[in-house]
MARVO-786723 format. One record per atom (N, C-alpha, C): residue in three letters; x, z, y. Coordinates in steps of 0.02 Angstrom, whole numbers, plus 50000, padded with zeros to 5 digits. Atoms other than C-alpha are relative to their C-alpha. Last residue first. Layout:
alaXZY
...
This chain:
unk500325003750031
unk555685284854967
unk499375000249972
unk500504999050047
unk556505292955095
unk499834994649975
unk500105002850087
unk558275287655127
unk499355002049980
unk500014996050060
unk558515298255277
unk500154998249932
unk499235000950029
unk558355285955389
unk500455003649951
unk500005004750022
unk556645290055410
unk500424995549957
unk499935000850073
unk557145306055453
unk499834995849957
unk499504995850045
unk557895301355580
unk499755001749961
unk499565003250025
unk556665290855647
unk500345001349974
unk500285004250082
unk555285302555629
unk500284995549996
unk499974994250040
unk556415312955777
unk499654997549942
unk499145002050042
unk556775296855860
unk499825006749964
unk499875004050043
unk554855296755891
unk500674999449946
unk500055007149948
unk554555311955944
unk500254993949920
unk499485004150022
unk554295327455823
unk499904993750040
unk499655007549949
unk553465340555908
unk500624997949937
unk499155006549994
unk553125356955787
unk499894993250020
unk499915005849976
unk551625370955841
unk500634997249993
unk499515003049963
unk551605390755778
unk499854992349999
unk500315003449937
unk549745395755734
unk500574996050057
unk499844995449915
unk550455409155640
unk499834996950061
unk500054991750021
unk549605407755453
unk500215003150076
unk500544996850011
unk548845388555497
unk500165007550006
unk499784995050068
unk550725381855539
unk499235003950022
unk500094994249966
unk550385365455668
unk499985004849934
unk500004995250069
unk551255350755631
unk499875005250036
unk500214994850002
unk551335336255762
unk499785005949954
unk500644995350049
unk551835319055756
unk500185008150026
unk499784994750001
unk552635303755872
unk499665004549952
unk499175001549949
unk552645284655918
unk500015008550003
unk499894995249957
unk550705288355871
unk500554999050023
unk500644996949969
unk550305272555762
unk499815004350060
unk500435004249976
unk551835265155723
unk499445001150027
unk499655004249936
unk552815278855718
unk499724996050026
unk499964995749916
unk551635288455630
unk500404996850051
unk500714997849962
unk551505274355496
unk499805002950078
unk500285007249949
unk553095272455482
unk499605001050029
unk499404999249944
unk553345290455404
unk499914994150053
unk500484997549972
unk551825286555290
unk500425004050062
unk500685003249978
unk552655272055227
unk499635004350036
unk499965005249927
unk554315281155216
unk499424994850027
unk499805006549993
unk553625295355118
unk500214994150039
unk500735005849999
unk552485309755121
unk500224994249979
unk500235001950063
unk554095320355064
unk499284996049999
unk499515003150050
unk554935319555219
unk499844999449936
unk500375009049975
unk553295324855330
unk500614996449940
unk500664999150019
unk553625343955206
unk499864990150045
unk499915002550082
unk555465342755212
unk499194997650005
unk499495008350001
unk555395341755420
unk500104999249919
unk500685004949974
unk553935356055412
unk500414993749996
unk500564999150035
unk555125367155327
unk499674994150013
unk499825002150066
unk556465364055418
unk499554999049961
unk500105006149996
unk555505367255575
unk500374995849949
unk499205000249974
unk555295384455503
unk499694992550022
unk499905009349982
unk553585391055428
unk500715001950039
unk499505002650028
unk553865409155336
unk500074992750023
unk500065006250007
unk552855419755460
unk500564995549948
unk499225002150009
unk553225438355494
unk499624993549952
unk500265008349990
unk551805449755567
unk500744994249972
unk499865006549954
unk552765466755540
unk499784993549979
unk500225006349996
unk552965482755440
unk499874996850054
unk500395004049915
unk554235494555456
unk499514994549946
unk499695005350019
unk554415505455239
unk499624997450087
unk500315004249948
unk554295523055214
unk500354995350021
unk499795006049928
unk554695530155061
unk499564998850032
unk499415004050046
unk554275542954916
unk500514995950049
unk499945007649957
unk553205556455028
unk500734996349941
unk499144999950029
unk552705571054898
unk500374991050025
unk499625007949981
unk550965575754939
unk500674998850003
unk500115002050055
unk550055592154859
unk500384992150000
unk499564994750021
unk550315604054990
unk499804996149921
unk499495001149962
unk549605593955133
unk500755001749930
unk499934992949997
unk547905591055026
unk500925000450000
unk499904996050059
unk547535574854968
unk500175005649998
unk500435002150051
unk546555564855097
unk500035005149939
unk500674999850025
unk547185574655201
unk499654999149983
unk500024992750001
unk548915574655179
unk499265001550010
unk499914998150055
unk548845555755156
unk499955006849977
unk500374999150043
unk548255553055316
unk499995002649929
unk500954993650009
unk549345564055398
unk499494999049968
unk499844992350049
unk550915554455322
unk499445005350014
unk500194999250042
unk550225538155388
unk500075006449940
unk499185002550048
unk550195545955549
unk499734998349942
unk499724998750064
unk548525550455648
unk500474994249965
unk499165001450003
unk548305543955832
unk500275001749958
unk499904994149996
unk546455550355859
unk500784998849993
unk500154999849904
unk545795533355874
unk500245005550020
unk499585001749986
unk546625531455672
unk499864998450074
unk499274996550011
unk545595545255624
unk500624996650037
unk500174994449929
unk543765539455686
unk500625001249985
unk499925002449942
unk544255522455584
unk500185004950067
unk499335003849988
unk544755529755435
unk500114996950077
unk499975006550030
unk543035537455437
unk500804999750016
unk500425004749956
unk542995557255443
unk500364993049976
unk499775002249951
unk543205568155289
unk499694991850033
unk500124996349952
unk541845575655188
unk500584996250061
unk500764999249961
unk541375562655046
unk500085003050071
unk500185006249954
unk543445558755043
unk499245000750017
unk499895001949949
unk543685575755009
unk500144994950033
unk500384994849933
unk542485579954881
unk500314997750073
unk500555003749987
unk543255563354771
unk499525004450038
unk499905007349952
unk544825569654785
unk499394998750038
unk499854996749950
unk544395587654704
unk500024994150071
unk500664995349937
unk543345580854604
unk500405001650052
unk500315003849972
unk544745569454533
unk499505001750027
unk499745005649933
unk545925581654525
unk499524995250021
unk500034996049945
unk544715592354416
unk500404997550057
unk500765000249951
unk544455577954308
unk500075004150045
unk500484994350035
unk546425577154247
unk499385001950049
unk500184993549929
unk547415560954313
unk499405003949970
unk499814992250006
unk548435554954156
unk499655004750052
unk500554997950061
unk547715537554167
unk500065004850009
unk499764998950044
unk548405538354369
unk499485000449921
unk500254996250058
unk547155537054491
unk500414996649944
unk500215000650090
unk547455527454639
unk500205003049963
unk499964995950083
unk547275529454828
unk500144999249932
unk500405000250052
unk547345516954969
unk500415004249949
unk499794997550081
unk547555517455137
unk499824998349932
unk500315000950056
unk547255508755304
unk500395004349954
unk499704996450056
unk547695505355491
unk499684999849929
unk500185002350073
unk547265498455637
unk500505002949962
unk499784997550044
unk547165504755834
unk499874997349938
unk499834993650003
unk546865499455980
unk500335002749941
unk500094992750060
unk546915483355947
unk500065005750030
unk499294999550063
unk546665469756099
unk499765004649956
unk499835003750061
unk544815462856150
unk500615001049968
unk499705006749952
unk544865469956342
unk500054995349916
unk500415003749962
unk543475482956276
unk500414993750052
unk499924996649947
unk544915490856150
unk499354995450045
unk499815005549935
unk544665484955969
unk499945002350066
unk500395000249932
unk544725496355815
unk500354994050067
unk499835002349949
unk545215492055665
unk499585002550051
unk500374999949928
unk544955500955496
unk500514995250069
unk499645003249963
unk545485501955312
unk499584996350053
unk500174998849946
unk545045513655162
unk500404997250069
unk499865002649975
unk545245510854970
unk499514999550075
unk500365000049939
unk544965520754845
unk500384997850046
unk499704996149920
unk545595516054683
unk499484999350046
unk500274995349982
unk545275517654486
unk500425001450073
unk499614995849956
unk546675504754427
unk499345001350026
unk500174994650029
unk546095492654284
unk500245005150036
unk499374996650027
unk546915478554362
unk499995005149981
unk499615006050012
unk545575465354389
unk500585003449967
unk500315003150055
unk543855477954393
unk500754994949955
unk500204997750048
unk544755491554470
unk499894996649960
unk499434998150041
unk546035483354581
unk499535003349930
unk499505004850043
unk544605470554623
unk500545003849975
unk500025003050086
unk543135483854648
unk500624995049971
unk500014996850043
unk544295492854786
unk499614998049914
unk499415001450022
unk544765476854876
unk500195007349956
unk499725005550065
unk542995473654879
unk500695000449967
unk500255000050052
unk542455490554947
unk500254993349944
unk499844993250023
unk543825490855088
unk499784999149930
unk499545001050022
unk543335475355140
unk500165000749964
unk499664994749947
unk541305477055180
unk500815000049971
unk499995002849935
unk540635461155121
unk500455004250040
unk499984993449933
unk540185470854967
unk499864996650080
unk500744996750006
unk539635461354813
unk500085004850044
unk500214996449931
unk541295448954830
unk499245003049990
unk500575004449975
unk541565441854619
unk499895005650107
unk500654997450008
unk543225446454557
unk499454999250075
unk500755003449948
unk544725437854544
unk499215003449989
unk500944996250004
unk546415439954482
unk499664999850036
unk500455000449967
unk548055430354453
unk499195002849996
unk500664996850003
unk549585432154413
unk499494998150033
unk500404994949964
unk550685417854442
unk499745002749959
unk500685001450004
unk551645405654287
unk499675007550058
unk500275008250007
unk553385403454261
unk499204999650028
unk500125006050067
unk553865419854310
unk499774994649990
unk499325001250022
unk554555427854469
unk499954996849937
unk499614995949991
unk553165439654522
unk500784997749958
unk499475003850034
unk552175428154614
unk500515005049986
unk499494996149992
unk550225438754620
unk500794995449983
unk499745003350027
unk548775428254679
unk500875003249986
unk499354998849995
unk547465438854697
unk500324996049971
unk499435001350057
unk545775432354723
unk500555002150016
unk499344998149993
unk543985438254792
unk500594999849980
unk499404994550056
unk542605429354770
unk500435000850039
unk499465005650019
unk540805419254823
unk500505006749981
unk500145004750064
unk539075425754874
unk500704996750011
unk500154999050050
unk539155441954984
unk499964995349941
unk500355003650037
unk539625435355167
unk500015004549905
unk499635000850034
unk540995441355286
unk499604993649932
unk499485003449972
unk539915438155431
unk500444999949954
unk500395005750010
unk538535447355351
unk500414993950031
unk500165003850062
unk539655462055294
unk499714992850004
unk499365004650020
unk540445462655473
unk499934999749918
unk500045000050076
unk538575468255523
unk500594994350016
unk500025006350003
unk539095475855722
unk499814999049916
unk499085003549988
unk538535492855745
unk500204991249985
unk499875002249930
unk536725498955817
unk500634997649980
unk499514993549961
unk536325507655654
unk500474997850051
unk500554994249981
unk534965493055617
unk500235006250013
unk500464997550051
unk536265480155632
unk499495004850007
unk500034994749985
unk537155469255788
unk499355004449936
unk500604996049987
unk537395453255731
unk499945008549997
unk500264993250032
unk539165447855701
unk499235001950031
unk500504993949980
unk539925432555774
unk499765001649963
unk500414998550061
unk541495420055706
unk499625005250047
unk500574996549943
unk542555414955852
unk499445002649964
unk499774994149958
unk544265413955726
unk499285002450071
unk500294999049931
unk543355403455595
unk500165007150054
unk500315006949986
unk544355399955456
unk499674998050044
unk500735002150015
unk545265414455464
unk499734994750005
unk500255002149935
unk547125419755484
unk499344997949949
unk500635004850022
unk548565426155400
unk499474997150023
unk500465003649966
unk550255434855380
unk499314999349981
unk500815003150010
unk551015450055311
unk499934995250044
unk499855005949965
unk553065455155287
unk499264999649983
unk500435000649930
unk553035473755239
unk499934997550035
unk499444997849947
unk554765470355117
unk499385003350050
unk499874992750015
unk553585470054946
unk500515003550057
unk499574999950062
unk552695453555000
unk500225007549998
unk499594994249978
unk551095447955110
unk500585001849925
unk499265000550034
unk550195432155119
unk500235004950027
unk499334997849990
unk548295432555181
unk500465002849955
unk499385000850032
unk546815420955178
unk500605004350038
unk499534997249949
unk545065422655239
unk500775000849952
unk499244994949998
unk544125410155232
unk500225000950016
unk499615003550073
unk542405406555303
unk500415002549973
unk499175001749987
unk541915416255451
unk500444997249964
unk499745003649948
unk540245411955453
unk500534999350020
unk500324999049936
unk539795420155273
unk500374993850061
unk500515003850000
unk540105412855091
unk499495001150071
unk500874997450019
unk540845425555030
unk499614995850019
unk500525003249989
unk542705418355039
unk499485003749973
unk500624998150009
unk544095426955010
unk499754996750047
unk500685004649980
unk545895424454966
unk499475002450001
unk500524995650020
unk547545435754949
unk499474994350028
unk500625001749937
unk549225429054936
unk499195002649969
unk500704999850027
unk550485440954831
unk499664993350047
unk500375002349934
unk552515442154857
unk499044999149966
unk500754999250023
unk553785448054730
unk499614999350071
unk500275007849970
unk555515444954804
unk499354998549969
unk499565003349972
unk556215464354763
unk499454993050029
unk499115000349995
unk554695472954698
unk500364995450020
unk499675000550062
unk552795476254700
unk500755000350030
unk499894996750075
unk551615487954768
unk500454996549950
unk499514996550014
unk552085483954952
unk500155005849918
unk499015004250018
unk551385470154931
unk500235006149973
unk499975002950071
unk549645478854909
unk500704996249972
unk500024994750044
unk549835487455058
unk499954999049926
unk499334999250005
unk550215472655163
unk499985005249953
unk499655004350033
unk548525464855084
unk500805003250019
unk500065000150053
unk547365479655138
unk500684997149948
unk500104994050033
unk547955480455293
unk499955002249933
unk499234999949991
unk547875461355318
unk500445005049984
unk499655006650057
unk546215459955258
unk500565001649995
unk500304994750083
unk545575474255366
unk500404997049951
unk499644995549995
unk546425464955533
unk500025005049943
unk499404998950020
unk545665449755466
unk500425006650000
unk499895000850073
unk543915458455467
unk500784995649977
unk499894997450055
unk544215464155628
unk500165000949924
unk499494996049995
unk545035453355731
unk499845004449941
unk499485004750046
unk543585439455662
unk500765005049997
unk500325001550041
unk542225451255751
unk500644998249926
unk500354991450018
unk543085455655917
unk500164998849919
unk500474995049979
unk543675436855941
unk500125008449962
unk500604996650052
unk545325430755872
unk499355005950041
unk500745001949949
unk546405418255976
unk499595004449986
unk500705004150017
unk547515415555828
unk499175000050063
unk499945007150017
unk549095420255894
unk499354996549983
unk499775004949950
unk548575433455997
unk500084992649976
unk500575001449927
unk547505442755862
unk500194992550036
unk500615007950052
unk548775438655703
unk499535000950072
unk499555006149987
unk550095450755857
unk499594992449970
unk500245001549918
unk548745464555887
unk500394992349987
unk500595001049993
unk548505466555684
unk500064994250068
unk499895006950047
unk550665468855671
unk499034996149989
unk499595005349976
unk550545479755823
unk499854995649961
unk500294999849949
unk549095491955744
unk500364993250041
unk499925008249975
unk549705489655573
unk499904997550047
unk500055003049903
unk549825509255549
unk500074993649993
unk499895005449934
unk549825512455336
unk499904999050078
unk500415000649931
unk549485522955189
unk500484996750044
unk499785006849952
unk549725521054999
unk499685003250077
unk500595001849925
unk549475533554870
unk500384996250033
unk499525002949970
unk549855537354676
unk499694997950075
unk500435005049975
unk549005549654577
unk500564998850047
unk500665003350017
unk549275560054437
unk499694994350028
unk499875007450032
unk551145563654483
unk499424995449972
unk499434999450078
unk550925581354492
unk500144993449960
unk500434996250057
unk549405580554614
unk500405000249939
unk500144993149988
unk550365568754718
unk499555001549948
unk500464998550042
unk551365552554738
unk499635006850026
unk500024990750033
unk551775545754881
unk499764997549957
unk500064999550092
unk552205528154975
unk500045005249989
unk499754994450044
unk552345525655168
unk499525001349923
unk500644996850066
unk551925511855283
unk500355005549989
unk499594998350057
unk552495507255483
unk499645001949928
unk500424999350050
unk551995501055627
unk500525000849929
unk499905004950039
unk552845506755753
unk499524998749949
unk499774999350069
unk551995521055861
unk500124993149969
């Protein structure tokens, strides 16, 4: 299965939903980054979370997402926009998990509990959005449900899994998220809120090969879901070697020399995909010649 999202409403327009497959676009941040067990997951959550959140805004609207708790895997940073374009990567890709008192790995204590969560929303105006609320979970899901609540007044549930195969690729990843309309009338929200207590984890669902259109149908009841779009997503990087050739070009011709003189060459590596740029010498000659100043 591609990976792919899809957008509903349901319950008469009361409530708005999100679900997702990222299974490829997970496996691909894996490879590039090297990413143990541990670190696959909680980016792979991140990432889930964050393409789903793009895909709440419009045309060239884009978000990055930050967190730090203050555990072993340091930050975790990911860029996603309203096309289903996500990158990102961790600060520590070998990061380990201690095994907890219900035999599973603790990816709260590896995430960490003391520090924040930020959205950085660019939606085209002079000045970002931006929101932030404090990490008191560790567990993804839960933080990136207190931050739409506490940051954007949005009442959501939010659910998003990886699994890893015993050779270290994905099996499977995925995610959703719910939200609650003002207008949503209490008996919808019991009704919701019964059938997320009773259904199985996100995780057990997406080992079973469920669509994002099945989750949604059972979260909300088949006969209550009203698919809007579905949108590919995909791992998708914005470095270029353009990019990286403005970026040594604005250090300056002293610090252009420099490398020449020093190394007789340079190297640029892109943190979000882990791609690698060679510039030889005549290659920081040219742009040397450039005219920087």
């Amino acid at each position: 299965m591609k990976d792919y999202l899809v957008k509903a409403i349901a319950h008469n327009k009361q409530v708005r939903a999100y679900a997702a497959i990222t299974t490829e676009t997970i496996e691909e941040a894996r490879q590039r980054h090297n990413l143990q067990v541990v670190s696959s997951v909680v980016l792979g959550r991140s990432m889930t979370a964050g393409v789903i959140l793009g895909a709440m805004l419009k045309g060239e609207e884009k978000l990055t997402i930050k967190m730090n708790g203050g555990g072993p895997i340091g930050t975790i940073l990911v860029d996603a926009n309203a096309k289903g374009e996500v990158r990102g990567y961790v600060s520590n890709p070998q990061a380990y998990a201690e095994v907890n008192q219900q035999g599973l790995l603790d990816f709260k204590s590896v995430v960490g509990t003391n520090g924040t969560l930020s959205v950085t929303k660019d939606i085209g105006l002079n000045h970002p959005f931006i929101g932030q609320v404090p990490i008191t979970s560790g567990e993804i899901g839960e933080d990136f449900a207190s931050y739409l609540f506490h940051s954007e007044q949005v009442p959501s549930s939010v659910g998003v899994g990886v699994l890893v195969n015993p050779d270290s690729t994905i099996q499977a990843a995925g995610g959703f998220i719910i939200q609650l309309m003002p207008n949503t009338e209490e008996e919808t929200i019991r009704l919701i809120e019964e059938r997320l207590k009773t259904m199985p984890s996100i995780s057990s669902r997406l080992k079973q090969g469920i669509t994002p259109e099945q989750i949604l149908k059972q979260l909300l009841g088949e006969e209550n879901v009203s698919i809007l779009e579905t949108m590919p997503i995909e791992f998708q990087c914005e470095c270029s070697r353009d990019r990286i050739s403005n970026a040594i070009f604005s250090l300056g011709s002293e610090e252009i020399q420099d490398m020449i003189n020093t190394d007789g060459q340079a190297e640029a590596q892109c943190h979000f995909c882990n791609e690698s740029y060679y510039y030889s010498k005549e290659d920081l000659e040219t742009l040397l010649k450039m005219g920087v100043s």
